[in-house]
C-alpha positions in Angstrom: -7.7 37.7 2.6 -9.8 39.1 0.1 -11.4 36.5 -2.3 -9.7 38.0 -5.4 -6.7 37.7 -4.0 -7.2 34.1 -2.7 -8.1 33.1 -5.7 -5.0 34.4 -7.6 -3.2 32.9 -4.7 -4.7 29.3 -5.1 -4.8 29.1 -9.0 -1.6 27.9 -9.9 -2.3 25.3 -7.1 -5.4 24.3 -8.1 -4.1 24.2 -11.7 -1.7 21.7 -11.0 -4.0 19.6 -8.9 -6.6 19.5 -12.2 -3.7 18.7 -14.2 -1.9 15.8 -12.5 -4.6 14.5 -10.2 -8.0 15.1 -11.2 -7.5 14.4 -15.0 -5.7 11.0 -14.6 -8.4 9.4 -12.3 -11.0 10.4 -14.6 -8.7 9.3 -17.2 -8.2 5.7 -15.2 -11.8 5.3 -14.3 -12.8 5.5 -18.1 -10.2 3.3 -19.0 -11.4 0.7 -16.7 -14.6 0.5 -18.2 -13.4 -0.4 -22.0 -11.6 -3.8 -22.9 -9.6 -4.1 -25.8 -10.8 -5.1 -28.6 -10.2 -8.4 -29.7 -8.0 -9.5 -33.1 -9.6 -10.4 -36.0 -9.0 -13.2 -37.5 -8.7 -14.8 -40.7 -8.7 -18.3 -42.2 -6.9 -19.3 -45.3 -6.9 -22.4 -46.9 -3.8 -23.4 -48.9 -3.0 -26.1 -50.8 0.0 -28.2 -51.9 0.6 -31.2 -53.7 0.0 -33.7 -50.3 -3.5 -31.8 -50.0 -4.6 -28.7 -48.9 -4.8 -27.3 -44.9 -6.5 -24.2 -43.1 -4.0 -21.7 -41.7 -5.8 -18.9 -38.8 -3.4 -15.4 -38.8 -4.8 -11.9 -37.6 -5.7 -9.8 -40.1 -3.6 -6.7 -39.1 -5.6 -4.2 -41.0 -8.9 -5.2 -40.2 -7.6 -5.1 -36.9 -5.8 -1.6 -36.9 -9.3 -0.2 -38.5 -11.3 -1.5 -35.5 -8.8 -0.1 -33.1 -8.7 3.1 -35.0 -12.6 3.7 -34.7 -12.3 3.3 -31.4 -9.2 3.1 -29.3 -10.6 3.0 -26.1 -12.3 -0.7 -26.5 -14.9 -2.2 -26.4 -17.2 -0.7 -23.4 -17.7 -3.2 -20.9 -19.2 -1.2 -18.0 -19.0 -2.7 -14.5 -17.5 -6.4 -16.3 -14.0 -6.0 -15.8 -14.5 -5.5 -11.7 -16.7 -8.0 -11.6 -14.6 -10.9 -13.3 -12.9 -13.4 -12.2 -9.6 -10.8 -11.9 -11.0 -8.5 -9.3 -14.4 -8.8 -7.3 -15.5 -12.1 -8.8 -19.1 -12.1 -7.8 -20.1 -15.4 -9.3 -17.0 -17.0 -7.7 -17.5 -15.9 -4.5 -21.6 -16.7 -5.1 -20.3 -20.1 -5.2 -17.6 -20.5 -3.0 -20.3 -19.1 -0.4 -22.6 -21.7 -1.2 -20.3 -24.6 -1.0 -18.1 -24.1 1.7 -19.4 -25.1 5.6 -17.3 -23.2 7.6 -15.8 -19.8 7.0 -12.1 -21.4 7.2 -13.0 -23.0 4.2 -14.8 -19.9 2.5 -11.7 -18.2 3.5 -9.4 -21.0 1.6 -11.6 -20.0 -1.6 -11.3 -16.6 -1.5 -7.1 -17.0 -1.0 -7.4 -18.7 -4.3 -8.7 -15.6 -6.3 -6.0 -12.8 -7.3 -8.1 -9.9 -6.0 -8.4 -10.9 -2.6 -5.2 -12.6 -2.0 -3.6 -9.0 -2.4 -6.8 -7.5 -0.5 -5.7 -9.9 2.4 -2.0 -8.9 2.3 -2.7 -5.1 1.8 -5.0 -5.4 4.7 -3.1 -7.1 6.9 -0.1 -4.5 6.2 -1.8 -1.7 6.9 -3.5 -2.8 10.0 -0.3 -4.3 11.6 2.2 -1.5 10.0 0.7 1.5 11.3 -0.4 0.6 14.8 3.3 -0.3 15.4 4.9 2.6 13.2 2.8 5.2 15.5 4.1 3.5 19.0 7.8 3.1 17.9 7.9 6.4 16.8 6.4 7.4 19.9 9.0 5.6 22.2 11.9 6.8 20.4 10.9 10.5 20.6 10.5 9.9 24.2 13.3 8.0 24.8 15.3 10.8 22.8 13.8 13.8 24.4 15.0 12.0 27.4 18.5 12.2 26.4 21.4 14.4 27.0 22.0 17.1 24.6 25.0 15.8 23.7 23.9 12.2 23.0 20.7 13.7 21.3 22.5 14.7 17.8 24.2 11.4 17.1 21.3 9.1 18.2 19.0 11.5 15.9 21.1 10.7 13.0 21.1 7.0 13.7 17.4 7.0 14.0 16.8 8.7 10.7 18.7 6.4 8.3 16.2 3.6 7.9 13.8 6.8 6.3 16.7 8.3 4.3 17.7 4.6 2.8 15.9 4.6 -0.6 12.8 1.6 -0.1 14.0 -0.5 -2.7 17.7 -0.2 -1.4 16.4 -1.1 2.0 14.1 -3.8 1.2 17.3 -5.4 -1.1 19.5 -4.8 2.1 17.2 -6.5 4.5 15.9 -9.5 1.6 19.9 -10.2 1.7 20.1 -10.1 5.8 17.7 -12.9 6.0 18.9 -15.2 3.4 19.7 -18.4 4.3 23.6 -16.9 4.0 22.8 -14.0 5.3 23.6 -12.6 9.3 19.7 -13.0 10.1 18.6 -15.8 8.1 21.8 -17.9 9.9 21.4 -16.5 13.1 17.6 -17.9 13.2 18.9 -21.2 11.4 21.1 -21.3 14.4 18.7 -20.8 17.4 15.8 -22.6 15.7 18.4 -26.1 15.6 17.2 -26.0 12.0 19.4 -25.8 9.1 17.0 -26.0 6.3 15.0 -22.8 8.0 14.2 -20.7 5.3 12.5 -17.4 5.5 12.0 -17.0 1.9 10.3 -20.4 1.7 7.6 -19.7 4.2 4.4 -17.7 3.4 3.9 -16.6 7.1 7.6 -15.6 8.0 7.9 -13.8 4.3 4.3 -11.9 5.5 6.6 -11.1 9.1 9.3 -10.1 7.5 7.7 -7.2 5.0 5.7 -6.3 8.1 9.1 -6.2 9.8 10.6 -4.0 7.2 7.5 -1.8 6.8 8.1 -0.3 10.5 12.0 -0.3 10.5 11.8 2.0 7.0 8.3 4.2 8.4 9.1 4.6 12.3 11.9 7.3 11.8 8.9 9.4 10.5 6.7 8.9 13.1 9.7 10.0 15.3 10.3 13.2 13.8 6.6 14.3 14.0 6.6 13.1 17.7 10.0 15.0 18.5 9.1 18.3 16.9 5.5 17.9 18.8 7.3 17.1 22.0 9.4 20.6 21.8 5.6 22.6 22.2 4.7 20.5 25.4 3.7 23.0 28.1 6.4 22.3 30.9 4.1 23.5 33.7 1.6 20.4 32.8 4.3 17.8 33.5 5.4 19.9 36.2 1.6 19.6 37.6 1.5 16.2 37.2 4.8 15.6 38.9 3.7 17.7 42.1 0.5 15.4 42.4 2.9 12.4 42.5 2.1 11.1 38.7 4.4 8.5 37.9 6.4 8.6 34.7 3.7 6.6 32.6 0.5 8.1 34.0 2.9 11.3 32.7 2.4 10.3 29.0 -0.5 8.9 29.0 -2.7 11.9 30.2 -0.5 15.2 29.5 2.0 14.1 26.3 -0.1 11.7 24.2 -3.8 14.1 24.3 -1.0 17.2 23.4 0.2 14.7 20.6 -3.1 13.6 19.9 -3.5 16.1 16.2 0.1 14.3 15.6 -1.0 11.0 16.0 -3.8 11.2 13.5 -1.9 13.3 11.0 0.4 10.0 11.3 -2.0 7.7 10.6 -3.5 9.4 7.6 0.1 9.9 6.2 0.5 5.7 7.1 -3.1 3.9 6.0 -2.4 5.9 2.7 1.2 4.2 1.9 0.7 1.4 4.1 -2.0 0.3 1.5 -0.1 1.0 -1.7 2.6 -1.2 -0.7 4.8 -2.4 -3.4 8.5 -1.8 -3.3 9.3 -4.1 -0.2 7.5 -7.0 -2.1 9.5 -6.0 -5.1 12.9 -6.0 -3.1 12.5 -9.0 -1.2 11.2 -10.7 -4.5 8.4 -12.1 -2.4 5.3 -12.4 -5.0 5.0 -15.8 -4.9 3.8 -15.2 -1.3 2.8 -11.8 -0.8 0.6 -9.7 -3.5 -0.6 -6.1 -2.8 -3.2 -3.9 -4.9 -0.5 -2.0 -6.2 1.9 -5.3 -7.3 -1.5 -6.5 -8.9 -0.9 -3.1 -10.9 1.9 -3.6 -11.7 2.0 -7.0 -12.7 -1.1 -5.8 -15.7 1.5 -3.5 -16.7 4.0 -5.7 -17.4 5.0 -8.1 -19.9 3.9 -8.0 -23.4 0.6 -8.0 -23.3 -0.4 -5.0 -21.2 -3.6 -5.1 -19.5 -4.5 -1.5 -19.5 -8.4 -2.2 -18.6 -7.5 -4.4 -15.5 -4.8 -2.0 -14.1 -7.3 1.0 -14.3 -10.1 -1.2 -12.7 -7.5 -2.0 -9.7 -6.4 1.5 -9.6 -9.9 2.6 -9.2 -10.3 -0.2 -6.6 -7.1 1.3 -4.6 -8.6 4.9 -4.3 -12.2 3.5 -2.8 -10.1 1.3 -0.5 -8.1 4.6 0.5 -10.9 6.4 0.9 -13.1 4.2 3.1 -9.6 3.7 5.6 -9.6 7.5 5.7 -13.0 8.0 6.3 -13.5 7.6 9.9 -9.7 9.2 10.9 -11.4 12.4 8.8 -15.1 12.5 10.3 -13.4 12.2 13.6 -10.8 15.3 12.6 -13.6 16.9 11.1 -16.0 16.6 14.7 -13.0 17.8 17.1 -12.9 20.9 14.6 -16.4 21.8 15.1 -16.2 20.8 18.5 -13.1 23.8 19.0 -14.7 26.3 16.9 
């Protein structure tokens, strides 16, 4: 393709990528380095006949003025990642210094926002998308293995969990293992303990998302698997089986190397919504024990007083984590390309 004709190929493309990509992350990383600025205040003494009494208001046009000259804030630089909201340096400093054992260190750091959701997020991703790339492996197996007939219906079946909306599913699911619900009374049941409660239990709440998080992602995995199963050569298993390969020595040396460019297109497609988790914790109303980047986001967005400067500091925070869990899965991509061309 000629390069005039590449480039009017790619221009609307890269247009839109400026537009709605590029532009907003410059956009949040300026943000996140400018605080709002602060009311101004006034005093005012009055005075009535039992004596007179200072009365603080904000002074809304002195205020409005000051926001006017500049309504990006007040720059801060580097503060806001370094407070106690996000990296907390002198925190850590002396949590480090204090504590004996890194059990305890560990205890400090759970206490501070930022790496409570680092320790969730972390522990999503690296439990989520293991498990999502083998179940989606073993159900493309186990349906290529079917009759034709079966193959339809048990396709359909396997699909729904990725068709159900996340939010829908996570609500379905936070209701299954209520306390009222068919899971939470079956385990209530086979634990002997009535007062068993999912919902109350940090460790069984951080299960359960995990749960979720493969039941609603493995039907992708599938599909990739399925559709890469359909190219496998046929005289490679049939090789295999002539030198008296058993069924697993099958997959593990002629199907999983031929799925092997699947398997990391999965993970890439995985580590990067795996560690923007948000709706599950959302449906199964599970902040009080489980707090991702992206909730963190969300929470600064919320409510009345919007903290505009935090949320871009933790949105910038996001993208580096992406990036560095990206990393080696694209150096690695990046050598088995040189090493083919």
């Amino acid at each position: 393709m000629k390069h005039r004709t590449f480039f009017w190929f790619f221009l609307p493309t890269g247009l839109a990528m400026l537009l709605f990509i590029a532009l907003p992350i410059v956009s949040v990383v300026i943000q996140s380095l400018f605080i709002p600025h602060e009311a101004v205040l006034i005093t005012v003494e009055s005075c009535g006949p039992f004596g007179c009494k200072e009365q603080t208001s904000i002074d809304q046009e002195a205020t409005a003025v000051l926001r006017a000259a500049e309504p990006l804030g007040r720059f801060a630089g580097l503060g806001i990642y370094f407070d106690r909201g996000h990296l907390a340096l002198s925190e850590v400093a002396d949590a480090w210094r204090s504590s004996e054992s890194f059990a305890e260190f560990y205890g400090h750091l759970r206490n501070l926002p930022f790496y409570r959701a680092m320790a969730f997020t972390l522990a999503f991703v690296f439990v989520v998308t293991p498990l999502v790339i083998v179940m989606g492996l073993i159900i493309a197996l186990a349906v290529n293995s079917l009759h034709k007939r079966l193959k339809g219906l048990v396709i359909f079946f396997s699909l729904l969990p990725f068709v159900i909306n996340p939010l829908v599913g996570s609500l379905v699911l936070f209701w299954m293992i209520d306390s009222r619900g068919i899971l939470g009374y079956s385990l209530q049941w086979l634990a002997g303990d009535p007062d068993l409660s999912l919902k109350a239990s940090t460790g069984l709440m951080w299960i359960s998302l995990m749960v979720y998080g493969v039941w609603h992602a493995s039907p992708f995995a599938f599909v990739i698997f399925y559709a890469g199963l359909q190219t496998l050569p046929k005289d490679q298993l049939e090789s295999a089986q002539i030198d008296g390969a058993s069924r697993w020595q099958q997959v593990r040396y002629v199907v999983v190397p031929h799925l092997m460019p699947l398997v990391t297109f999965v993970a890439l497609i995985q580590l990067m919504d795996n560690f923007r988790v948000f709706e599950p914790i959302v449906g199964f109303n599970a902040s009080a024990h489980a707090r991702s980047l992206s909730w963190a986001i969300f929470n600064d967005l919320g409510g009345e007083t919007r903290q505009l400067s935090s949320a871009a500091a933790t949105s910038v925070m996001t993208i580096i984590g992406v990036a560095i869990l990206l990393s080696p899965v694209l150096v690695r991509t990046w050598r088995d390309f040189k090493g083919k061309t």
